[in-house]
SENU-229602 format. One line per field, with one value per residue (C-alpha): residue in three letters; x, y, z. Coordinates in steps of 0.2 Angstrom, whole numbers, padded with zeros to 4 digits, always signed. Each point is the difference from the previous one (the first is absolute). Example, Ala and Ser with C-alpha at 12.3 -4.5 7.8 and 13.67 -1.06 7.14 Angstrom:
2
r (ALA:SER) $
east (+0062:+0006) $
north (-0022:+0017) $
up (+0039:-0003) $
//
This chain:
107
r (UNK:UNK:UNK:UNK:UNK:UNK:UNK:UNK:UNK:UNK:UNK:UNK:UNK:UNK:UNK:UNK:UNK:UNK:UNK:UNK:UNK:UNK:UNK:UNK:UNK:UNK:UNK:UNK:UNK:UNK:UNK:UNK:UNK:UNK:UNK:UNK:UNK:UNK:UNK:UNK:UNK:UNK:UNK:UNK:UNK:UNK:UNK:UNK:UNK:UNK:UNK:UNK:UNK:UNK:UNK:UNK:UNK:UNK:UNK:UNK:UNK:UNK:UNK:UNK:UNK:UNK:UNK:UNK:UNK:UNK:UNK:UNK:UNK:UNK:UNK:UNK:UNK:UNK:UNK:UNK:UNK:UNK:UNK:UNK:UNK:UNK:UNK:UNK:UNK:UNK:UNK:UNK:UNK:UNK:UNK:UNK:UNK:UNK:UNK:UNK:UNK:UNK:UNK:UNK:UNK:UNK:UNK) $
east (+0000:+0015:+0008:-0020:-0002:+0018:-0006:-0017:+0010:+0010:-0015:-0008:+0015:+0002:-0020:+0005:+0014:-0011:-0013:+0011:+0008:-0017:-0008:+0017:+0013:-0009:-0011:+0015:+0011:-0012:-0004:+0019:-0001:-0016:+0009:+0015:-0009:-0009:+0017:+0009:-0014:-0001:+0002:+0005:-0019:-0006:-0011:+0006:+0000:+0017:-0001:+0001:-0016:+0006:-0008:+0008:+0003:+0016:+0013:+0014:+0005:+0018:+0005:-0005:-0007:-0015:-0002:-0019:-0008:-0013:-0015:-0001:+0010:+0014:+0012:+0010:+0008:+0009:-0005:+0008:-0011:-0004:-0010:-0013:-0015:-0013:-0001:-0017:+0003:-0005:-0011:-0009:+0000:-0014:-0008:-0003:-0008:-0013:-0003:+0011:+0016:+0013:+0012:+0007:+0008:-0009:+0002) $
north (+0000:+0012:-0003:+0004:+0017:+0007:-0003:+0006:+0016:+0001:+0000:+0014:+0011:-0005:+0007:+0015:+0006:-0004:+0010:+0014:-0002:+0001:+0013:+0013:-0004:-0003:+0014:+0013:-0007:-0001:+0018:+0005:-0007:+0010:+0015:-0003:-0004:+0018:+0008:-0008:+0003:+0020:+0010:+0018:+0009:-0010:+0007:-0004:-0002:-0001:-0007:+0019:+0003:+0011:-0001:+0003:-0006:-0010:+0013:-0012:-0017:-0006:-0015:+0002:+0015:+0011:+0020:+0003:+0018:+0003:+0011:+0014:+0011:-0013:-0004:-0014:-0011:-0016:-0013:-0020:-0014:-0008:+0015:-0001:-0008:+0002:+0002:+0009:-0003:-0018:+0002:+0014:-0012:-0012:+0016:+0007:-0018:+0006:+0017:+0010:+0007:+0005:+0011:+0016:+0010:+0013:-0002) $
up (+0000:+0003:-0018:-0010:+0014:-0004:-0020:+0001:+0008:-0015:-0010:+0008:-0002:-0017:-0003:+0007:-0010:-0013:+0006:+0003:-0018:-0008:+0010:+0003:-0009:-0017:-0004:+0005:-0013:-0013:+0006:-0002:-0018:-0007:+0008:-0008:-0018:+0003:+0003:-0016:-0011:+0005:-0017:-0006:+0002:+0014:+0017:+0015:+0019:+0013:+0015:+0008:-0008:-0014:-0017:-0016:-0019:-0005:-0009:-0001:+0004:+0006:+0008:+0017:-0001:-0008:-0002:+0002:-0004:+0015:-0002:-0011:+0003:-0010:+0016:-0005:+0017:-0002:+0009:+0002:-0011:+0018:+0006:-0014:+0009:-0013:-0017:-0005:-0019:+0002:+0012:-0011:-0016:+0013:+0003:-0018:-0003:+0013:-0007:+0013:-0003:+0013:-0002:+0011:-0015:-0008:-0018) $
//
């Protein structure tokens, strides 16, 4: 009875990484790779968001870094690839399918 008790504790550890794996571990890396899919495919025109919170459309794109123009006014700031948090150009193509268009420019 000692050998199947020391097994079935084996077993329920087992379950639980799983658990964890499927539940934690999982969904975050896939997370990490749709955000890092958004990033790569950023283009020259596109809307986006940082991870301060500032808005702007891509001027330039270099390596590991982008220069965005915020607001208006035509301010240009360069920012690192891994601040971008959203890219509203995708998200507005969804949008215009429904009828609503997105955009913070005025054009």
């Amino acid at each position: 009875m000692n050998g199947s008790g020391s097994w079935l504790m084996i077993i329920y550890i087992v379950v639980i990484i799983a658990v964890m794996y499927f539940v934690m571990i999982r969904p975050q890396k896939k997370k990490q790779k749709e955000e890092q899919k958004m990033r790569d495919s950023i283009q020259v025109g596109d809307e986006l968001v940082t991870i301060g919170g500032l808005f702007g459309r891509v001027v330039s794109i270099k390596d590991d870094s982008i220069v965005i123009e915020s607001s208006a006014d035509h301010s240009k700031i360069k920012i690192a690839k891994w601040a971008v948090s959203q890219n509203l150009t995708v998200h507005e193509e969804v949008a215009l399918d429904s009828g609503e268009k997105r955009s913070f420019f005025k054009k």
